[in-house]
C-alpha positions as CSV (number, residue, x, y, z in Angstrom):
1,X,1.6,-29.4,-113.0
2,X,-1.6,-29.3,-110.8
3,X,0.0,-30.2,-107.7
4,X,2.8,-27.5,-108.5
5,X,0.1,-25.0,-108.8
6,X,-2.3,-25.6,-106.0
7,X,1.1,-25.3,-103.9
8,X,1.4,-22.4,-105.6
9,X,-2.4,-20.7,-104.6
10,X,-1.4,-22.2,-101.0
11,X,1.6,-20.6,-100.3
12,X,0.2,-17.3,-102.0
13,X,-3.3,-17.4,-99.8
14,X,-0.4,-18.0,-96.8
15,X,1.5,-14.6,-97.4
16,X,-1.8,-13.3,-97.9
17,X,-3.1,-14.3,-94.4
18,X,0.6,-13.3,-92.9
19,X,0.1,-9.8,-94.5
20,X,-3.0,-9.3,-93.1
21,X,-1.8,-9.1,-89.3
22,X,0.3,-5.8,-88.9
23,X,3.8,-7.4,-86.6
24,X,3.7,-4.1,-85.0
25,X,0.4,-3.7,-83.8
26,X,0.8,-7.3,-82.3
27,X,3.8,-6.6,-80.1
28,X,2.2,-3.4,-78.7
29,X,-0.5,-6.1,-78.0
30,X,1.5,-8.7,-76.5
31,X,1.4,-9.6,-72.8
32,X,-1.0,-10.9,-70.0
33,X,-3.8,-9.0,-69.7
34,X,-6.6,-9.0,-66.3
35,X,-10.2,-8.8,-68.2
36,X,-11.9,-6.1,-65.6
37,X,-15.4,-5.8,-67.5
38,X,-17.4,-7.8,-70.1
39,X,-20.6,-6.7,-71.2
40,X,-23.2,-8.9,-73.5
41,X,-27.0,-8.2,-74.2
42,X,-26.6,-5.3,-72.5
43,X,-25.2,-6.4,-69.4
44,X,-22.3,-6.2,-67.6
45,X,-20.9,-9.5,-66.3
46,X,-20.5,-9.8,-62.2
47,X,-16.8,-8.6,-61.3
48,X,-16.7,-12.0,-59.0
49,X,-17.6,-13.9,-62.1
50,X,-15.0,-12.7,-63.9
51,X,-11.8,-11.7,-61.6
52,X,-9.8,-14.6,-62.9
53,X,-10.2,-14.6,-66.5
54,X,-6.7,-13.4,-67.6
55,X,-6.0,-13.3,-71.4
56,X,-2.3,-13.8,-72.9
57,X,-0.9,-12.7,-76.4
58,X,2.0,-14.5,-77.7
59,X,2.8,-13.5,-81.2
60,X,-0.3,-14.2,-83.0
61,X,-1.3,-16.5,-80.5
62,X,-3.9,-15.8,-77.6
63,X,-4.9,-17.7,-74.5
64,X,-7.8,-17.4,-72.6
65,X,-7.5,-18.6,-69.0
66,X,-9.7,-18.8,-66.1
67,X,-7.5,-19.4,-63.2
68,X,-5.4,-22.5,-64.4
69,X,-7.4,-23.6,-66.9
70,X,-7.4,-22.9,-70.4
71,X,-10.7,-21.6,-72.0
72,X,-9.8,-21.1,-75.4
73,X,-7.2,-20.4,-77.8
74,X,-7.3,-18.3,-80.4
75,X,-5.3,-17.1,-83.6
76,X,-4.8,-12.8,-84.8
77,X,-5.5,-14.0,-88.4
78,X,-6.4,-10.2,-89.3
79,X,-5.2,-7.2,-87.5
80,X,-5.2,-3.8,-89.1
81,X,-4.2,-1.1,-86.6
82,X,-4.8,1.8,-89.5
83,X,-8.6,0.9,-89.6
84,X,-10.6,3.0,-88.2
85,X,-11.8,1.3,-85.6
86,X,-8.9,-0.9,-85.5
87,X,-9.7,-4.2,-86.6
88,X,-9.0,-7.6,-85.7
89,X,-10.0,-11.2,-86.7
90,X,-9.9,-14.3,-84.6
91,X,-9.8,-17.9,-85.6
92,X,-10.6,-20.1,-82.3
93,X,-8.6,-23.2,-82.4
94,X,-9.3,-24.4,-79.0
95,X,-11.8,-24.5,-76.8
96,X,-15.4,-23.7,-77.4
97,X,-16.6,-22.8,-81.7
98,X,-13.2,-24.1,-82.5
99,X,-12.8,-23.3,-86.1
100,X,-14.7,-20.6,-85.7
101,X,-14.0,-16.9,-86.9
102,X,-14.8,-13.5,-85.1
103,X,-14.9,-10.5,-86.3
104,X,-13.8,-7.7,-84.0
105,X,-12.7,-4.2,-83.1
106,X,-9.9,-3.3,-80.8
107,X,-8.7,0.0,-79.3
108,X,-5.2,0.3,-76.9
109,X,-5.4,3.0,-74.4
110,X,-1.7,2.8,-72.4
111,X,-2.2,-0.3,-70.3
112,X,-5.9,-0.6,-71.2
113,X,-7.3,-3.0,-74.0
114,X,-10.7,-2.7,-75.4
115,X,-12.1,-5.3,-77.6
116,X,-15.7,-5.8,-79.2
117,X,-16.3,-8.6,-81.1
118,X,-19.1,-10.2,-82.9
119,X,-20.5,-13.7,-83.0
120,X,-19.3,-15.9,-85.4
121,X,-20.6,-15.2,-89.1
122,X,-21.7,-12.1,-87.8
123,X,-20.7,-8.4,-89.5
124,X,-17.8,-6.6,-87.5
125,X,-18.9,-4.5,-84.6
126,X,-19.0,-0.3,-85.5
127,X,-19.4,0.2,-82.3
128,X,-17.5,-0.2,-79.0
129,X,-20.4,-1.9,-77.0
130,X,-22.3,-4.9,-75.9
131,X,-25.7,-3.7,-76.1
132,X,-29.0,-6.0,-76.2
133,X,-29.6,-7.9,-79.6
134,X,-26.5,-7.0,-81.4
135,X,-24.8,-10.1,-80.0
136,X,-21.3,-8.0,-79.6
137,X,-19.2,-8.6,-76.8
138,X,-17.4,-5.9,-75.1
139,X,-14.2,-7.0,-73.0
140,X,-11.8,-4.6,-71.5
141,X,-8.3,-5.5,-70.2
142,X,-5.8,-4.5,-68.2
143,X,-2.0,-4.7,-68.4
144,X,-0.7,-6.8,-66.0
């Protein structure tokens, strides 16, 4: 009877998390994407530093690459499109803070993609900006 209902709490917690990504915000998402500018503390990364960082959304799936390689993969375990900003929630499962959860905001704009996210365990960004101390990262992207 236990094991019938922790299956039970499982399953339920899974349609929870499924319900929490809106399907058609994700498609409009889907794609590669050419990150053009990423600002931290403030500070805008060089444009050589970052010319080859391409991002690609699968699904719920997303793949950061630089060049060939693979940075980090992630997981859209929230994404709420009617928020306002527009929410999203990212579970890394590869790469660097794997297991890790950030909390972000996201804006599309045509063939432009604008995401701020926090550190991990950090409150979700108000705020579409990287500025010194918040520790928010700012990342915009560009259909490719």
């Amino acid at each position: 009877m236990t094991a019938a209902l922790l299956l039970a709490a499982l399953l339920a917690a899974d349609a929870t998390r499924a319900d929490a990504v809106d399907r058609e915000a994700l498609k409009k998402l889907a794609g590669k994407w050419v990150l053009t500018r990423r600002e931290h503390g403030g500070e805008d990364a060089d444009a050589k530093a970052i010319k080859s960082i391409r991002v690609e959304i699968d699904g719920a799936k997303m793949t950061i690459r630089d060049g060939d390689d693979v940075k980090e993969k992630t997981t859209v375990t929230l994404l709420d499109a009617k928020a306002k900003p527009a929410s999203v929630d990212l579970e890394v499962t590869e790469g660097t803070g794997k297991g890790d959860v950030v909390k972000g905001i996201y804006k599309l704009e045509g063939g432009k993609l604008t995401i701020c996210v926090a550190e991990p365990g950090k409150e979700r960004p108000a705020k579409f900006e990287g500025a010194k101390g918040t520790g928010h990262t700012l990342m915009v992207l560009q259909k490719k």
